[in-house]
N, C-alpha and C positions, 0 to 999 in steps of 0.2 A: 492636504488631508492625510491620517497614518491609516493603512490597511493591517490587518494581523493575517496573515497566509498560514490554514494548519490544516493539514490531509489526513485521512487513513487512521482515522481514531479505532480502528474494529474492533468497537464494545462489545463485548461479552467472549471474546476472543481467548481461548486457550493454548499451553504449551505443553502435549498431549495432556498430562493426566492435572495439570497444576492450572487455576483458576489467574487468570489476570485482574479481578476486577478490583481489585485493591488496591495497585497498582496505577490501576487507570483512572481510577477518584484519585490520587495522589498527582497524578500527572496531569490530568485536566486543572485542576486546583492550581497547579503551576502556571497553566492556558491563559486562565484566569486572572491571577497575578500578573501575570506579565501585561496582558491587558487594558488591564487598571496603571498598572506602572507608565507603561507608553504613549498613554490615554488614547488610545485606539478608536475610530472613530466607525468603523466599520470591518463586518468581520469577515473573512472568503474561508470556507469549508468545503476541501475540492474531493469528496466522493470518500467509499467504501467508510460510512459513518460505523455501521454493525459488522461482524464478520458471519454473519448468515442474513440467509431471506427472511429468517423466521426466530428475531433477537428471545432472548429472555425477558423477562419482565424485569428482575434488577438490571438489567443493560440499559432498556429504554426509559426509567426512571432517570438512572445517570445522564442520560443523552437530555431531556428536558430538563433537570434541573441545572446541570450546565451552561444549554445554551441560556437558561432563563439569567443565568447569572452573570454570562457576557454579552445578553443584551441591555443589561444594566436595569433591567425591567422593563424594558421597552425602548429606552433612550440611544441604544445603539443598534443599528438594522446587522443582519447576520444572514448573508446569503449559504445556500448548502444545497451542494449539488447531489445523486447517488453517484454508486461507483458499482461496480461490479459484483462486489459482497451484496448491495444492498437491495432490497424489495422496492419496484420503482410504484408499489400501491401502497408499499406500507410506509414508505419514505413521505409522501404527498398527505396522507393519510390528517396527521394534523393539521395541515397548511392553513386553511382559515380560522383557527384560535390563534395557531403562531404566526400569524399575520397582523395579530392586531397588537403582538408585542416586537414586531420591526423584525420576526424568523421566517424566512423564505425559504419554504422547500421547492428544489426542481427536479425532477428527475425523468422526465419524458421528451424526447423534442417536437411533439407535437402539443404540448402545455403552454398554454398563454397563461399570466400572472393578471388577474383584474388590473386596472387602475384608481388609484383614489388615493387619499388622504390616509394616515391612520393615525392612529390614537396619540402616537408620540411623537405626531410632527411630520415625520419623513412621510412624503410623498413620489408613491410611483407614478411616473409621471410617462411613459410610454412602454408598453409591451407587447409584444410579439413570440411567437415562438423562437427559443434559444436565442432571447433579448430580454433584458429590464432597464430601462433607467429611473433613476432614483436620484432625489431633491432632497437633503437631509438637511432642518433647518438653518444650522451653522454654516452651513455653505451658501454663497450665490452662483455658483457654478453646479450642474447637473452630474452623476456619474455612471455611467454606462458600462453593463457587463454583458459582453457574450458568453452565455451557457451552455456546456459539453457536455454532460452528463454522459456515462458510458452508456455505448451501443449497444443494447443484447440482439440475437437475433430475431425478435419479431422487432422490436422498433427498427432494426435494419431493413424488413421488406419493406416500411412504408414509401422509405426512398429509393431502394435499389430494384425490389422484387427479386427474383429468384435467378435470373443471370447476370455473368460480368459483374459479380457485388466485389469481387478485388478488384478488378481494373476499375469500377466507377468511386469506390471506398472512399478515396482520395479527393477525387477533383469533384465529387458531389457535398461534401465537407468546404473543402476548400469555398467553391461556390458562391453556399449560403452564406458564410462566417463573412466572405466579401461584400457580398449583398446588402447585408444589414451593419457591416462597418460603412459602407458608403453612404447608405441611407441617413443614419444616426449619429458616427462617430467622426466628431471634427475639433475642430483645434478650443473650442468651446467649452468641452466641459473634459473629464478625467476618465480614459476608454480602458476598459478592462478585459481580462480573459478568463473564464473560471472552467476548464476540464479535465476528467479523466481517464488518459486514455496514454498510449506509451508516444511520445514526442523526441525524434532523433533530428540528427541534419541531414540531407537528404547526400548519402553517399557514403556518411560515417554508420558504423555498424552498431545496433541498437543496445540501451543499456539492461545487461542483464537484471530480468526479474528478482524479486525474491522466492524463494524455495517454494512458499504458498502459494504462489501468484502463475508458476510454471506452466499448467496446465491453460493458460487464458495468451501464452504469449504473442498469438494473434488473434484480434476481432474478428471472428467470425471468417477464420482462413486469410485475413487481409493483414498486409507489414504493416508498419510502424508509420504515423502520421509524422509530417517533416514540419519543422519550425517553419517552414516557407509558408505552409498552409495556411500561417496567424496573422491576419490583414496588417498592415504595417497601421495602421490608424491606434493599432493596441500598444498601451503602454507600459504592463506588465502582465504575463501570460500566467495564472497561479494553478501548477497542477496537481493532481493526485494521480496513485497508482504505482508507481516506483517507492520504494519504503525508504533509500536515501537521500539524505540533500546534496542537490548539486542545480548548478543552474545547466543545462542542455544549451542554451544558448543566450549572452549577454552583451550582443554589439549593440543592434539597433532596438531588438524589443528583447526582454530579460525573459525568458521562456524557464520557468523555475520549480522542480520539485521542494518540497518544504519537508519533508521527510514522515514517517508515522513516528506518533509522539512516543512511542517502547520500541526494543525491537523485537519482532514479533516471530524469527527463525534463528538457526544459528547461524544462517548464509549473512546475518547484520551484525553477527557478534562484534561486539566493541564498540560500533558505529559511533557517534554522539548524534543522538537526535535534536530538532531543533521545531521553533516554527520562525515564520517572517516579517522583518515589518517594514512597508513599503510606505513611503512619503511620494505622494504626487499628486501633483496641480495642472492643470489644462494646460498645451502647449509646449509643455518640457520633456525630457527624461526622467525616470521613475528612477528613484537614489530606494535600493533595498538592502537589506542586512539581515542575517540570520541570529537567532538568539538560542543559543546550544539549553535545552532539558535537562535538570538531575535527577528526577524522579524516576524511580523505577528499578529495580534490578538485573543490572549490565546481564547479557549473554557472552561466556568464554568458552573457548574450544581450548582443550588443555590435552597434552601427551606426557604420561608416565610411561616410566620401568622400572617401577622401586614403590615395594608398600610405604615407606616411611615417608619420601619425598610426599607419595599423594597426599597422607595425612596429615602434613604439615600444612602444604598449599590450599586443603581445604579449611583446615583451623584458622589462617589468616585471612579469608577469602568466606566468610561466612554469608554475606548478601550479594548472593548473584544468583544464575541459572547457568549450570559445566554441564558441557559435554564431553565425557573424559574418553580418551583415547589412551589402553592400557598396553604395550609391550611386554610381550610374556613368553618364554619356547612353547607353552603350551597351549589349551583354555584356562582362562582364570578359575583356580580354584575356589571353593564355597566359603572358604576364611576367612580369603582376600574378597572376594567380591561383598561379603558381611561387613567387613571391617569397612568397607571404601562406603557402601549404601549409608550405615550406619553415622558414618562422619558429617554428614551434611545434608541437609533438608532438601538440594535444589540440586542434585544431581538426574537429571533429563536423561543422559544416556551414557551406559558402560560399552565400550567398545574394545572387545578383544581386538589386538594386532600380533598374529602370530610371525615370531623371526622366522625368518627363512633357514632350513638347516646351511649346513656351511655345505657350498659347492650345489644347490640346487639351483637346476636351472632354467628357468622362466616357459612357462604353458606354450606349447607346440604341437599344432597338428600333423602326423605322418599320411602319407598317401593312405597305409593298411586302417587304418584309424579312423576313416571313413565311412565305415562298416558296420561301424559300431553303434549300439542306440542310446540315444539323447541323455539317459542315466549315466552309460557309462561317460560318455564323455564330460558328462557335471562332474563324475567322481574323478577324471583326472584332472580335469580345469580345480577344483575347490584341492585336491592334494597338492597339486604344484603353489595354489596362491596360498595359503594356512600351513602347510606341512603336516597334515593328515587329512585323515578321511572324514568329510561330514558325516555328522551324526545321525540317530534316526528323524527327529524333529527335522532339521533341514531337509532332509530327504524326501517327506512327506508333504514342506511346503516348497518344495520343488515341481512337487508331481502335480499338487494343486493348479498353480501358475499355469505349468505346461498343457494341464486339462483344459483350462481356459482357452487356451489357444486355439484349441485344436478344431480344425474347420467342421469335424463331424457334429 
C-alpha cells in the first residue's frame, strides 16, 4: 500500500504582518496533486494542522475542503493527529461527520475511535486509546497505527501526576507504545507510527527547533523522546513538529520528519519543503521517498552594502519573503530605507548592521564599571556593538524589558 506522510500544515498562519493563506491553498492544492498522482491509498497528518487554538474561519474552511478532497470523498481514510498549535476540543470537534468520509481526527490519548464499518468501505476494525486499526477494502491485510498526538500539560497529569513527570516522561510513553505494539502489531498486517513530538537518538543532541517552536523546546520540562522508544513491530514512524525533512533515524524503523509544507520563519530559509510517500506491505521494510513542494514563496536572508546592489537583487528576486541585512557606517537613512521598502512587496525585515569604526574594540567590563547602573552599562555595551549611542526609542524599550524584570 502507498502512505502520503505531511505535517505542520499551520493554516491561518502569518509572517508578522503578511497573510499566508494564499499560499497555503496553493500548496495544499500541490498536497493534493501529488496524491492523486501516486495514487495514495491512505493519508498520515502528524500534528500542528492550525497555528493557533483559536483558527479563523477562512483557515478551517481550507482545512475541510482539503482534506475533503484528499479523501477522494470518502474513498481514501485520512488519519490526523493535533500537534501543539492545535485545540485538542477543536481538532476532535468534527470527528463524527468526518468519519463518515474515512477523516480521523485524534488528539487526546485518552480517546478511543468507535469501531464499525463506514460509508466508503474501510473498516475500523479495533481501537483503543493511542491505537486504530483499519481494513481498507483493497487491502486483505489490516493496517495499524499508533497515535502520539502532542502532550500538553493536563493530558500529561493523567499519566504522570504532578512528580517525577521528566524522569517518568520517557519510559511511561515508551511503555504504552510497547504494550499495544505487542498486543496488535505482527508480522500480519502494515504497523504504523503517527506523532508529534521532538524524536532524537538517544545520545546525539536534539534537532534544533524552528524560531516559532522555541519556546515549547521541552514537553512540559521533559528532553527529547529517543527513536529507541518506537516498538521495533513499527515500520515507519511519520512525525510532525520539526519544520525540516530529514529522517532522525533509517536503520531498522525510518523515524521521519516530512517537513511543513512553506517555510514558516527565516531559521527555514531556503529549505525545500516536501511531503512523503511510503510503500509498505506486512512483514517487510518500509521503502519511503520524499517529494520536494514548489509552491509558495521561498524565504531569503540577504546582506547589502550598497543601495543599487539592493535594488537590483530585489528587481530580479520579486517572489519571495527577504529579510535584508543592510551594512551601513551609520543608521539607515530615510531615502535609503524609502527606496529599499518601496522596491519590493515582501520585504519582512530591514536590518541595520552598523561597521565598526576602525580600531574599535569589542565590549569589556572594567572592575570600576561595576558601579555602574544597568542604563549606563546598555549605553556602553550598544556603543561598542553599533558605534554609537542608542536612540531614545531603544532606551525606553530597554527600561520596559528591564521593568519586567524587576522582582519588585
Amino acid at each position: 500500500m502507498k502512505i502520503l506522510h505531511t505535517a505542520d500544515w499551520h493554516l491561518g498562519k502569518r509572517l508578522q504582518e503578511y497573510s499566508r493563506l494564499e499560499e497555503q491553498k496553493l500548496v495544499l492544492d500541490e498536497i493534493c496533486q501529488i496524491a492523486d498522482q501516486q495514487d495514495v491509498d491512505l493519508i498520515l497528518l502528524a500534528g500542528d494542522i492550525f497555528d493557533t487554538f483559536n483558527p479563523t474561519h477562512e483557515a478551517v474552511e481550507l482545512l475541510y475542503k482539503t482534506l475533503r478532497r484528499l479523501s477522494k470523498n470518502g474513498t481514501r481514510p485520512i488519519v490526523a493527529i493535533s500537534g501543539n498549535h492545535d485545540s485538542t476540543q477543536f481538532v476532535e470537534a468534527p470527528d463524527p461527520l468526518a468519519r463518515e468520509l474515512g477523516i480521523l481526527f485524534y488528539s487526546r490519548f485518552d480517546t478511543v475511535i468507535p469501531i464499525g464499518k463506514l460509508d466508503s468501505g474501510t473498516e475500523i476494525t479495533q481501537s483503543e486509546s493511542g491505537f486504530l486499526e483499519l481494513k481498507l477494502p483493497k487491502f486483505n491485510f489490516p493496517t495499524r497505527i499508533l497515535l502520539a498526538p502532542y502532550a500538553n500539560e493536563v493530558s500529561l497529569r493523567t499519566y504522570l501526576g504532578e512528580e517525577n513527570r521528566e524522569a517518568e516522561f520517557r519510559s511511561i510513553l515508551a511503555n504504552k507504545w510497547k504494550q499495544i505494539a505487542n498486543k496488535y502489531c505482527d508480522e500480519t498486517g502494515v504497523n504504523l507510527f503517527a506523532g508529534h513530538f521532538f524524536f532524537t537518538r538517544e545520545g546525539e543532541k536534539p534537532e534544533a527547533e524552528p524560531e516559532s517552536e522555541r519556546p515549547i523546546l521541552h514537553v512540559g520540562g521533559t528532553q527529547a523522546l529517543f527513536t529507541q522508544n518506537i516498538p521495533n513491530q513499527i515500520q515507519y514512524a511519520a512525525l510532525g513538529h520539526l519544520h525540516r525533512y530529514h529522517a532522525v533515524s533509517h536503520d531498522t524503523i525510518p523515524v521521519v520528519y516530512s517537513s511543513s509544507p512553506l517555510a514558516y520563519s527565516f531559521s527555514e530559509a531556503e529549505q525545500e519543503k516536501k511531503v512523503v510517500i511510503i510503500e509498505a506491505e506486512p512483514g517487510k521494510p518500509a521503502f519511503f521517498r520524499p517529494i520536494g513542494l514548489k509552491q509558495g514563496r521561498p524565504l531569503i536572508r540577504k546582506k547589502f552594502d550598497n543601495l543599487p546592489e539592493t535594488l537590483q537583487w530585489l528587481e530580479d528576486n520579486p517572489y519571495c519573503f527577504v529579510e535584508i541585512t543592510y551594512e551601513t557606517e551609520e543608521s539607515i537613512d530615510a531615502s535609503t530605507r524609502k527606496a529599499i521598502m518601496k522596491a519590493h512587496d515582501g520585504i519582512v525585515s530591514l536590518i541595520p548592521q552598523i561597521k565598526n569604526p576602525a580600531g574599535q574594540e569589542s565590549f569589556q567590563l572594567h572592575v570600576d564599571d561595576l558601579s555602574k547602573d544597568v542604563e549606563s552599562l546598555f549605553r556602553m555595551f550598544y556603543q561598542s556593538e553599533k558605534g554609537q549611542e542608542p536612540n531614545p526609542e531603544i532606551l525606553i524599550l530597554f527600561k520596559e524589558i528591564i521593568s519586567q524584570n524587576d522582582p519588585a
